[in-house]
Structures are given as structure tokens and as C-alpha cells.
PALUM-168306 format. One record per residue (C-alpha): x, y, z; residue in one letter. Coordinates in steps of 0.001 Angstrom, whole numbers, plus 500000, padded with zeros to 6 digits. Layout:
N
XYZa
...
This chain:
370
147895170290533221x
146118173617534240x
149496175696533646x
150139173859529992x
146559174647529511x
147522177924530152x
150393178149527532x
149037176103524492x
149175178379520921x
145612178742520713x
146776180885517558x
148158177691516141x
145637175710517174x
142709177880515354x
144905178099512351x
145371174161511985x
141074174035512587x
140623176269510104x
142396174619507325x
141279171189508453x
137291172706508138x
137838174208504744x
139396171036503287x
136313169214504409x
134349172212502507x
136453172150499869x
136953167942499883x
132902167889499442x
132998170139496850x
135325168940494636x
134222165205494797x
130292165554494405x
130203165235490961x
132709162050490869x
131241160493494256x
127697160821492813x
128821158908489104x
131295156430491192x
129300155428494497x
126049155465495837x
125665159134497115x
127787162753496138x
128584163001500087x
130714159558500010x
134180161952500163x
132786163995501907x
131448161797504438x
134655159559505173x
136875162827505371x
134529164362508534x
135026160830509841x
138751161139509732x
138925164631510283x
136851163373514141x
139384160567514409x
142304163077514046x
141109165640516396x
140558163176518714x
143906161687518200x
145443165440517811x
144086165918521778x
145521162913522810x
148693164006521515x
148732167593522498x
148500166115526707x
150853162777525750x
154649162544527907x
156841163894525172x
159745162171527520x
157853158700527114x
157183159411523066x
160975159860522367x
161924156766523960x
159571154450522084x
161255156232518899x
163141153226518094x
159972151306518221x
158107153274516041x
160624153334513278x
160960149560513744x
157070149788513031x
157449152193509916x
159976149523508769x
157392146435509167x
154783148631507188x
156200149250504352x
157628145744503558x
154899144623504535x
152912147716501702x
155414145733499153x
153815141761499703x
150952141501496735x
148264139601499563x
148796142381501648x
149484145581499831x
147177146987497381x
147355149085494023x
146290152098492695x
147471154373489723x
150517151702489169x
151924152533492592x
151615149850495768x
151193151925498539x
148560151442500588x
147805148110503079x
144059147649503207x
141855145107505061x
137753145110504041x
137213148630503648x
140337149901506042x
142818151235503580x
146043153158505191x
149495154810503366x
151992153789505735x
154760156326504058x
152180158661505651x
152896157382508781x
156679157277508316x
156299160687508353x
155843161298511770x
157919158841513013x
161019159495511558x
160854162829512644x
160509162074515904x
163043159337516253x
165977161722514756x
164786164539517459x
165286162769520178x
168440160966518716x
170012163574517077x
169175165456520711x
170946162678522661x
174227162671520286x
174668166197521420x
177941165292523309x
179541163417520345x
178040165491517297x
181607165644515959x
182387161776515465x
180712161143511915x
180759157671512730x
179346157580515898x
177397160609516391x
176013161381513190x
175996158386510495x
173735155774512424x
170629157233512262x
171519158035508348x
171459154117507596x
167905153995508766x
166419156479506550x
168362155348503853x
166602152136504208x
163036154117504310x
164256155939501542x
164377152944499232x
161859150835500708x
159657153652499928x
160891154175496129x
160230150283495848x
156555151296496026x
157354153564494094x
156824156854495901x
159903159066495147x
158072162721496407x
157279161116499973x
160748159364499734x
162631163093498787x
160212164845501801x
161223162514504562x
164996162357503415x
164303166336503151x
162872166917506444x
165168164648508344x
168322165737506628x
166873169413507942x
166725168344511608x
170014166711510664x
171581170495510068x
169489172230512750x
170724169796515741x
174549171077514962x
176365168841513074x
179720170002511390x
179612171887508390x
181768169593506487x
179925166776507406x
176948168657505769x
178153169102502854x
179111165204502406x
175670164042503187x
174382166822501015x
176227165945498387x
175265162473498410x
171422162943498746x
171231165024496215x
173349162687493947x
171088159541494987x
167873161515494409x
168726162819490680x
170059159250490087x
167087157731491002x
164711160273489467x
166451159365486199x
166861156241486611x
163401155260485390x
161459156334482537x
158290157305483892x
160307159652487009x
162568161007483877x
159114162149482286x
157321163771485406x
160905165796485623x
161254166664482144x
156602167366481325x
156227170321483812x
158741172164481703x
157202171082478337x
153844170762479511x
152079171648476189x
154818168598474367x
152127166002475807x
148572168124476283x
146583164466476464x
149436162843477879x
151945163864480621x
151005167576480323x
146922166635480893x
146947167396484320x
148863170407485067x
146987171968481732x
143712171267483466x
144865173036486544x
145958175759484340x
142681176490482923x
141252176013486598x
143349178233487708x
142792180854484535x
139624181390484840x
139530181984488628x
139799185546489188x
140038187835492369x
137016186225493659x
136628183012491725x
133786181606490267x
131632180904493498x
131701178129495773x
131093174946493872x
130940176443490444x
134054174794489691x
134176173010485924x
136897171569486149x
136218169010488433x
133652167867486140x
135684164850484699x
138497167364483565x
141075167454486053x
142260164295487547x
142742163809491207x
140590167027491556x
139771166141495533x
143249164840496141x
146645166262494717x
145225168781492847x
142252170557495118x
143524173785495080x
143259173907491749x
139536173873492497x
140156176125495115x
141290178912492948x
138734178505490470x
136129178559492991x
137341180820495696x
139620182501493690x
143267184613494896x
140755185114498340x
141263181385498836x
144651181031497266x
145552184283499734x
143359182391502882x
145379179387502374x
149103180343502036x
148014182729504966x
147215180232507195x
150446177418506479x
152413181132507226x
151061181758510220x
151529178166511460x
155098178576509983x
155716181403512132x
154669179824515212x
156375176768514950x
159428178203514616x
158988180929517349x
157675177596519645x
160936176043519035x
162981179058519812x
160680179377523353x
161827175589524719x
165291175071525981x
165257171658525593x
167141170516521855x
164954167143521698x
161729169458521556x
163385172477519868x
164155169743516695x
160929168060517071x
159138171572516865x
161228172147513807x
160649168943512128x
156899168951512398x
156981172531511114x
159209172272508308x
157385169014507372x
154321170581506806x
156174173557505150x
157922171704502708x
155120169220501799x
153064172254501142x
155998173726498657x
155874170558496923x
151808170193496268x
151410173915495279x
154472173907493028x
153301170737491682x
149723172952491048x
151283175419489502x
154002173904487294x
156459174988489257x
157754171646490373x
157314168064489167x
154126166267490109x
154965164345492753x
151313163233494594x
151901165049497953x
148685165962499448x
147853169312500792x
147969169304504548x
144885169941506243x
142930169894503094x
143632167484500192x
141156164223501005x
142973161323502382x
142442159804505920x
145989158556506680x
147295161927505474x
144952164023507304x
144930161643510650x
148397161848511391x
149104165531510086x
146886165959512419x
148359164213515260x
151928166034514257x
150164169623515287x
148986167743518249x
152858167151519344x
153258170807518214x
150810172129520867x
152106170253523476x
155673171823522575x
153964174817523035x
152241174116526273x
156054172934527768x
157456176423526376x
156846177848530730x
158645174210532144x
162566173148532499x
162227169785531601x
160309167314529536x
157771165443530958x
């Protein structure tokens, strides 16, 4: 333990802090106003995101010191798990509504996203599978198409909820560890083909999806309608400046923009903090960007050089899709920032993925996986 000590990313491990501690900062002060007119006290956010943001560190320990040999082979368990939660998200006693969409389970004041949870575990069961079909890579139907028929069946248990964005991230970041573990090229460009197919069918398939694709480029169509958020993060953003308007000085989270705490805090970022927060915050998902990747090329072992990817390009691309989102760049999909957007499932187990990181990183000096 004293030599993994030794070899842990402390870099990466400051960087994840630091984000996690400015959400909180930021999480406060973009719900005051709406926890003061909706519950009891302004710190209610603000409160039960330092509780999870404790539960996660905690959690992000255990997992930096946990047998990465014993996590991969109760892969099959946990996506057996992520398949009982969300059927179980989908039955009315048990799963519970908000904005339209069913996906959270809840139980007195315990409320959890299981797709959140999916997450992590699909990542980790394709590492260590996709590591173990090394050998036989080449056979489609053996080596590679398996595993495929599981996340298919996430992928549309999820959009039952409906939750397309998480649906499109974990097809996204498993189709990634997919390419990165060596399969042939040709084989690639089937699947590819046929994910991207499924996902434009079924983001057209419904009205409401065929809207959120179609607003962000027509935002001003619909300026009370489907343009009202993204113009409200507009004018947050706007009026920001090199500096911002001061910590807390944001009006836009006055009843203006929706989801001001959640899928659209940096919005309030950049009004408050201005591009010094916008620059603090990009910085920081870089630098743990650069690290996972340069922790992945520092193993030798392919179950912990894909599950090194996965968490890092999981992050990465969830952070693409809130910030475009943010910015009108891409459709509004309700991804949360990682690290900072409020949200105790979402902020638990990101936190538990850079836990798994760290331990990658404190393996980097070993030949084998313990």
C-alpha cells in the first residue's frame, strides 16, 4: 500500500477536489434564491450537496485502495444490477417523476438516478471483457458482439425513461472502449454505422426529441418556449465579462433561467465568475484529460489501460455535452456537469469513477493487477 501510496496522481487528485469544492461554491450560489422561496432555508442545496460531496470522497477512497482484479470480476454482477434498476426506475410504485421523465427510484427522502449508476458500471464490465476477448477480437460473433446486446438493452431501457443524452453517452463511451481495445476496422464501421442510425432514428422518432434537435438552431423561433432556456443562458452568459459580475451577483438565477443549479450552472458561472471561471473550469477537465490518458499509457495491463480510458473519456464527453448544451452548441440533453452541477447520484459515483482512476494510477510501478 506504501509503494501505491507512493505513485497515486496527486495532480489528478487535486484537480478532481478542486472542481468538486467549487461546485459546492457554485451549487450554493446558484440555488439560494430558489431554496429560500421553495424550502425552509437558502442552504437546503447547498447543504445536501456537502453531504454527498462527504459520501463520495469517502466512497472515492474506498475505491482508489479497492482489488481492481476482484472489481472486474463482479462486472457481470453489476451490470445485472444496472439492469434490475432501471426496470425497476420504469414500475409507477417504485419509480418517480420529474419534468415528464421517470428516472429516479426514491424511498422517503432517498432519491437516486440509476442511469447515473449505469455509468460506471458499464464501463467497467466492457474493460475487463473487452480485455479478456483479446485472443478472439477477430470473431464478430464471439469476440466482439456479446457484450453489444447488453448495452443495447441499457440503451433502450434507458430511452423508455426517457433519457436519450445519458442513453447516447453510455452507448458513446462504451462504443469508445469498444475501438480502443482493438477490434477490426471493418467491424467498426458496422457498429458505427448502426449506432448512429438507431440514435438519429430515435431522436426523430418523437416529437418532443425532434424539437430539442431542431430549437438550439432556431432558438429565437420559440423565445418563451423551446428557445427559453438556452436564451436565458445567453443573456447570463452576455453580460459576464472578463471577470464577471462578482460572486453571487448572478440575475439570472433569480427565477430566469431554469435548472440554474443543475444543467445549466455554468451559465451562472460565467455571469458570476466570468471567462476566469469559464477558463478555471475547462482548465481543470484538461488537465484531468491529460492525465488519464497518460495513466493509461503508464499500465501494461489492457483491462486497466481501457478502464483508465473509459472513466476519462466519460467524463470528457459528458462535459462536451453539458457545455455545448450551455452554449447552443449542441441539443439540450440534461447531462450534469461533473464535479459541479448539484445532484448526489451524479456527483457520488463521478466521484467514485476518479477513485478507480487513482488506483490505476497507483498500479502504473506493478506487473499485475491486484
Amino acid at each position: 500500500m506504501r509503494n501505491r501510496l507512493k505513485t497515486f496522481d496527486y495532480g489528478l487528485i487535486i484537480a478532481v477536489f478542486s472542481l468538486t469544492i467549487f461546485g459546492i461554491i457554485m451549487v450554493y450560489s446558484s440555488s439560494y434564491t430558489l431554496a429560500s422561496l421553495n424550502n425552509e432555508s437558502g442552504h437546503f442545496f447547498f447543504v445536501r450537496q456537502l453531504q454527498w460531496a462527504v459520501i463520495g470522497t469517502i466512497l472515492f477512497t474506498i475505491a482508489a485502495f479497492f482489488s481492481l482484479r476482484i472489481l472486474g470480476k463482479m462486472s457481470p454482477f453489476l451490470v445485472l444490477l444496472s439492469i434490475i434498476l432501471l426496470i425497476l426506475v420504469l414500475i409507477p410504485e417504485i419509480g418517480q417523476v420529474r419534468n415528464h421523465a421517470q428516472r429516479w427510484i426514491g424511498y422517503g427522502g432517498f432519491v437516486f438516478q440509476p442511469s447515473e449508476i449505469v455509468k460506471l458500471f458499464m464501463i467497467i464490465y466492457f474493460s475487463y471483457i473487452y480485455a479478456k476477448k483479446q485472443p478472439y477480437l477477430h470473431q464478430f460473433t464471439k469476440g466482439v458482439l456479446p457484450p453489444l446486446v447488453i448495452l443495447a438493452a441499457v440503451f433502450l431501457l434507458i430511452l423508455q425513461q426517457p433519457d436519450l443524452g445519458s442513453a447516447t453517452l453510455i452507448m458513446a463511451v462504451c462504443g469508445l472502449i469498444v475501438v480502443l481495445s482493438g477490434v477490426r476496422f471493418h467491424h467498426i464501421l458496422l457498429l458505427g454505422s448502426i449506432a448512429i442510425a438507431g440514435i438519429f432514428y430515435f431522436a426523430v422518432s418523437q416529437p418532443y426529441r425532434l424539437l430539442r434537435l431542431t430549437s438550439f438552431r432556431a432558438t429565437f423561433d420559440d423565445p418563451t418556449g423551446s428557445g427559453f432556456h438556452l436564451i436565458n443562458s445567453y443573456v447570463s452568459i452576455a453580460t459576464s465579462g472578463f471577470t464577471g459580475n462578482g460572486l453571487g451577483n448572478s440575475v439570472q438565477k433569480l427565477g430566469y433561467l431554469p435548472e440554474a443549479h443543475t444543467d445549466f450552472i455554468m451559465a451562472v458561472i460565467v455571469e458570476e465568475l466570468g471567462i476566469l471561471g469559464l477558463l478555471f473550469v475547462i482548465g481543470g477537465y484538461l488537465f484531468i484529460l491529460y492525465r488519464g490518458v497518460q495513466i493509461s499509457k503508464q499500465v501494461d495491463d489492457m483491462y486497466l489501460k481501457l478502464l483508465a480510458l473509459g472513466i476519462t473519456f466519460q467524463i470528457m464527453i459528458q462535459t462536451v455535452f453539458n457545455l455545448g448544451a450551455v452554449s447552443g452548441m449542441l441539443p439540450i440533453t440534461g447531462i450534469p456537469l461533473p464535479f459541479i452541477s448539484y445532484g448526489g447520484t451524479s456527483l457520488t459515483f463521478t466521484l467514485i469513477s476518479a477513485g478507480i482512476l487513482v488506483n490505476i494510477s497507483g498500479r502504473r510501478a506493478l506487473n499485475k493487477i491486484e
